[in-house]
C-alpha positions in Angstrom: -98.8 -17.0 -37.7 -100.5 -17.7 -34.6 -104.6 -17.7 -34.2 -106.8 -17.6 -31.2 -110.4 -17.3 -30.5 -111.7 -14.1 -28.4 -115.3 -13.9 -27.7 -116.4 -10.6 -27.2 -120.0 -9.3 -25.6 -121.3 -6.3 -27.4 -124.0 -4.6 -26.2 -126.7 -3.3 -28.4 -128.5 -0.2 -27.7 -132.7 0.4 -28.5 -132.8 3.6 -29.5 -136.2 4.2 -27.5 -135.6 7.6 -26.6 -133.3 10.2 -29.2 -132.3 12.2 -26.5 -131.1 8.9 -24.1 -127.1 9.9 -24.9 -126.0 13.3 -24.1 -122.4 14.2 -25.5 -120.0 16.5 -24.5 -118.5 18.6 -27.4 -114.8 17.6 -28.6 -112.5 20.6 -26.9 -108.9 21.0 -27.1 -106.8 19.1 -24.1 -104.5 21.3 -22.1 -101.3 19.4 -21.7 -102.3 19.3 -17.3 -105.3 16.8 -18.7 -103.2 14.7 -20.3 -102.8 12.9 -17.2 -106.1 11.5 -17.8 -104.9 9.4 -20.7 -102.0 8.0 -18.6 -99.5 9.2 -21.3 -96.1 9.8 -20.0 -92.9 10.9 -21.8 -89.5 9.9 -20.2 -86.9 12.5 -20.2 -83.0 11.5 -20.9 -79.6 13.7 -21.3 -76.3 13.5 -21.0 -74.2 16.2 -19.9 -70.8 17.2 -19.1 -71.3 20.4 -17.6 -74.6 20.5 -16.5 -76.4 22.6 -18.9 -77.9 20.3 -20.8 -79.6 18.9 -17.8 -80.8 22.6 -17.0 -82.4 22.4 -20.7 -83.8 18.8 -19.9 -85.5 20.4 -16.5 -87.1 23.5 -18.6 -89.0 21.1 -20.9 -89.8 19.3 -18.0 -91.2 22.2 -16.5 -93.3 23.2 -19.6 -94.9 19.0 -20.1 -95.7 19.6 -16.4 -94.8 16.9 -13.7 -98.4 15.0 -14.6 -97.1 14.4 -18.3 -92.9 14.1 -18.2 -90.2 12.4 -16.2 -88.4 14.2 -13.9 -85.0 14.2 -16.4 -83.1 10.9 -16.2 -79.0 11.1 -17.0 -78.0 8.5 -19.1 -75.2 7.8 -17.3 -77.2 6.4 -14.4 -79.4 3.5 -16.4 -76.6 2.0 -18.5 -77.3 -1.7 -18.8 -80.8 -0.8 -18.1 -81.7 1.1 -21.3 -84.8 -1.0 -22.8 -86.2 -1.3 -19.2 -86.5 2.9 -18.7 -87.7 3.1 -22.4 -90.2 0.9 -22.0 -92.0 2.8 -19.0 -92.6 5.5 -21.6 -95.1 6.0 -24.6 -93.0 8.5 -25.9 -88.9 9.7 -25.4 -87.6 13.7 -25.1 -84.0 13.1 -25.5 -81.0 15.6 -25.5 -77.1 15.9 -25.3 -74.4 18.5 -25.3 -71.8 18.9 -28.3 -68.0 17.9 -27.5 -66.4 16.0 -30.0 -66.2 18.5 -32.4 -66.2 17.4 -36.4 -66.0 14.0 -34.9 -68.2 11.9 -37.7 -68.9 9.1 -34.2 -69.7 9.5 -30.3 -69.5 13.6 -30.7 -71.5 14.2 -27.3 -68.6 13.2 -24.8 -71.2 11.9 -22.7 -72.5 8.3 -21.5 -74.8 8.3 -25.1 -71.4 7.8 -26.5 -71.0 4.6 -24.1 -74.1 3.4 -25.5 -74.9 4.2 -29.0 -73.4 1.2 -30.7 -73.7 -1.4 -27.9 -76.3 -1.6 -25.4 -78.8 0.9 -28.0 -77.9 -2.1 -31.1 -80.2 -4.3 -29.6 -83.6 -2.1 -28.8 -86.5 -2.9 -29.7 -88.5 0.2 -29.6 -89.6 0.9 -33.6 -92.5 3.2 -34.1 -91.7 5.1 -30.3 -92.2 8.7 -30.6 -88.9 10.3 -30.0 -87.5 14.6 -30.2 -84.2 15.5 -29.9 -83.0 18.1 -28.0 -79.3 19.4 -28.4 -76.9 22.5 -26.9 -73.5 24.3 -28.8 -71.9 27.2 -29.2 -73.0 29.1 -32.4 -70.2 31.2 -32.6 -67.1 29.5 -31.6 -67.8 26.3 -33.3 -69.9 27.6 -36.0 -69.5 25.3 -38.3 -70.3 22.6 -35.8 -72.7 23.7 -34.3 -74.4 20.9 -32.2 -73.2 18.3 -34.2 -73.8 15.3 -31.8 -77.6 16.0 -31.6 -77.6 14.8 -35.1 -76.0 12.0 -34.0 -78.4 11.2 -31.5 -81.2 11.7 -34.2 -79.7 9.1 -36.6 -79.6 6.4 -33.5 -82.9 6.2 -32.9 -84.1 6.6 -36.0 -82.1 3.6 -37.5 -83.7 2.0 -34.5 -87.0 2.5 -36.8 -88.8 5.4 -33.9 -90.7 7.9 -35.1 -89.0 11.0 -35.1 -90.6 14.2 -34.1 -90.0 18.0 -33.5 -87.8 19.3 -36.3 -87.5 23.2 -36.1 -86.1 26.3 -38.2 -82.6 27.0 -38.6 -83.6 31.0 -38.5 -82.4 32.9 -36.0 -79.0 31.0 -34.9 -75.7 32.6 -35.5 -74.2 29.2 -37.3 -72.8 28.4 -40.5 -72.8 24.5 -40.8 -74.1 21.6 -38.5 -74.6 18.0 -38.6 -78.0 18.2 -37.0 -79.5 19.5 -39.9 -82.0 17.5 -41.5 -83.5 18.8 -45.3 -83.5 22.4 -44.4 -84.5 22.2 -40.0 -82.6 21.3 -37.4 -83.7 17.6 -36.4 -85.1 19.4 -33.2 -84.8 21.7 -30.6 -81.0 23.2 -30.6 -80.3 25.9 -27.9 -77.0 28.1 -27.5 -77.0 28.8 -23.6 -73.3 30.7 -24.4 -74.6 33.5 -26.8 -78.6 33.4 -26.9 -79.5 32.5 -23.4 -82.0 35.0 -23.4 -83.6 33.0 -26.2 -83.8 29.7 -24.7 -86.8 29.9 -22.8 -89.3 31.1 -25.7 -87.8 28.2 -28.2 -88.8 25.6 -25.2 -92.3 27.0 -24.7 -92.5 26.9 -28.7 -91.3 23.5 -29.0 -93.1 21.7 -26.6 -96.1 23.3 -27.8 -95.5 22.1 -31.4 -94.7 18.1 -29.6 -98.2 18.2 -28.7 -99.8 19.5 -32.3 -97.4 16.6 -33.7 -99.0 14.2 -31.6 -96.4 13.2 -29.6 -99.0 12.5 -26.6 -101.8 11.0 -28.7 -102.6 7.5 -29.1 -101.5 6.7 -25.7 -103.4 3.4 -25.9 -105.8 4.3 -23.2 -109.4 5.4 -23.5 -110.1 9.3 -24.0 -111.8 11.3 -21.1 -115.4 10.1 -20.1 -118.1 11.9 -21.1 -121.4 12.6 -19.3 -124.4 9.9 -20.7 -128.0 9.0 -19.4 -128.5 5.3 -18.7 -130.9 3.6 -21.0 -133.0 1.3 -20.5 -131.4 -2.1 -20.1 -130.5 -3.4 -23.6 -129.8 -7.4 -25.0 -126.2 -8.9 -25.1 -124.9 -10.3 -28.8 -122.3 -12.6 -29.1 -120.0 -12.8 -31.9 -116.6 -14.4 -32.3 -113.9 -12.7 -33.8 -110.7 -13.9 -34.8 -107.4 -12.2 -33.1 -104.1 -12.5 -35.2 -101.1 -12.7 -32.4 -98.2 -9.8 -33.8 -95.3 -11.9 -34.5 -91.5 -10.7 -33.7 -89.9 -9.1 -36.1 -86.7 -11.4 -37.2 -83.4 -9.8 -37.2 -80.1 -11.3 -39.1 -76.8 -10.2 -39.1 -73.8 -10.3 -41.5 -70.4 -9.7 -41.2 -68.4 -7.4 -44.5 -64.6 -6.4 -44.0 -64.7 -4.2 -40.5 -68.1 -4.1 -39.8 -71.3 -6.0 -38.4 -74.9 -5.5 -39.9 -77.6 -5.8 -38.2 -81.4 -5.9 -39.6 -83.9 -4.9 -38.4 -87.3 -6.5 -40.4 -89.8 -3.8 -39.1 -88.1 -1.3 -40.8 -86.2 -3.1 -43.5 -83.3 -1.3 -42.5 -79.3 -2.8 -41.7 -77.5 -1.1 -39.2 -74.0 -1.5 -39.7 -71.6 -1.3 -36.8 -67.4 -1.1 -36.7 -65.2 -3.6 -35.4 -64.6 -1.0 -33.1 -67.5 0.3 -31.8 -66.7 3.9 -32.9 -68.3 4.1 -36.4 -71.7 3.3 -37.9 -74.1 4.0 -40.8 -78.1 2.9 -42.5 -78.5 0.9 -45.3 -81.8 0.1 -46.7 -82.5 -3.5 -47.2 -81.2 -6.7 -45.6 -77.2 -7.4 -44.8 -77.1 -10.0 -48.0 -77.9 -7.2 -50.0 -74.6 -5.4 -49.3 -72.1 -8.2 -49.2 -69.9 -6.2 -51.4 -69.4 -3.8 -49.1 -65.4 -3.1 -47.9 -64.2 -1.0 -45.2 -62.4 1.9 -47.1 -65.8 2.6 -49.3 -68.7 2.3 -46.3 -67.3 5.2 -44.1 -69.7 7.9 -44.1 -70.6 10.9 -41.8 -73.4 10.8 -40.2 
């Protein structure tokens, strides 16, 4: 563990007058003055047909252009994933169901190109991220949006803080992978057979992103607020110690047909086929699952 020495200047006030500060009264921020924290949250899809990319431009529309990315396709950043994460302190993702009862790469989109290659390697644990998904409620009914689930369990074997889960009441299903407990793990929309819906469940579910917090702690200073000067005060010097954050280490292990790797920030294994279509969590480091064989680690997401 690395140590260095900061010195830091803090000014102490004389209280010679009670009334020298004036605050402002905590209020409630409108997502428009947001921009004044500098938070932004980067918009990704992938689509096939273009509806999902309609969806991605509604939430858009309701973060307003001061707050959210105009909506990125994933297609267009492959091999430059961790660089377009990383200008964001928080992620809206979403993709479109196609694969049907496929247990891997159910989206037939370029998430699918990326899940369990380029995504393996990111380093982006504690990022706030919400999933956004489309199906069809009635004609696959039973899978209804089944790759948004997918896209859930990615990032949050990645060790990001997931966000934006939301009530299975209302939808015309019967089964889907993208349920989590008893929600959906976030916002799922059926543009073939409650279009007239979709609207309302975006207002709604942006509005609930922001009471989860998915713009706070930003890491920039809150708003100003209005002061008097005072009087001019002395300067005390004190050192303080500053503890450097260290990497987090990450090992990998090889059992019959698949590749683990761990991840120490989240004490989680991630482990990947031989070929590159199938995938699953363990909790722990690779050693501790050196038993492990093909025929009894294939699980459904």
């Amino acid at each position: 563990m690395l140590l260095s020495a900061l010195t830091i200047t803090i000014l102490a006030a004389a209280k010679n007058d009670a009334a020298a500060f004036a605050f402002v009264p905590s209020r409630i921020v409108s997502i428009k003055e947001t921009a004044l924290y500098g938070t932004k949250v980067g918009i990704f899809f992938g689509t096939s047909t273009g509806s999902t990319q309609e969806a991605a431009d509604l939430i858009a529309e309701e973060f307003g252009d001061d707050v959210a990315s105009s909506p990125i396709e994933i297609d267009e950043i492959q091999g430059s994933v961790a660089a377009e994460f990383a200008k964001y302190d928080a992620l809206v993702v979403g993709t479109p169901t196609w694969n049907t009862g496929a247990d891997v790469e159910r989206s037939g989109t370029g998430w699918d190109e990326i899940y369990y290659g380029e995504m393996a390697d990111l380093n982006i644990a504690g990022k706030k991220v919400a999933v956004f998904g489309l199906g069809d409620s009635v004609s696959y009914s039973e899978n209804y949006a089944d790759a948004s689930g997918e896209l859930y369990d990615v990032f949050e074997s990645l060790g990001c803080s997931m966000l934006g889960a939301t009530s299975t009441d209302g939808y015309l299903h019967e089964a889907s992978k993208a349920i989590r407990g008893d929600k959906f793990c976030g916002l799922l929309l059926d543009e073939v057979n409650q279009e007239e819906l979709t609207g309302e469940r975006v207002k709604n579910w942006v509005a609930a992103l922001i009471g989860e917090g998915l713009l706070s702690d930003a890491g920039t200073a809150a708003p100003a607020v209005s002061v008097q000067s005072p009087a001019p005060v002395p300067q005390i010097e004190t050192e303080v110690s500053v503890v450097e954050p260290v990497a987090a280490t990450q090992a990998e292990e090889q059992v019959e047909g698949f590749l683990g790797h761990y991840n120490s920030l989240t004490d989680k294994t991630w482990w990947v086929g031989n070929n590159g279509r199938s995938s699953f969590v363990t909790n722990g480091p690779p050693e501790m699952h050196s038993t492990l064989t093909k025929t009894n680690t294939r699980m459904s997401p």
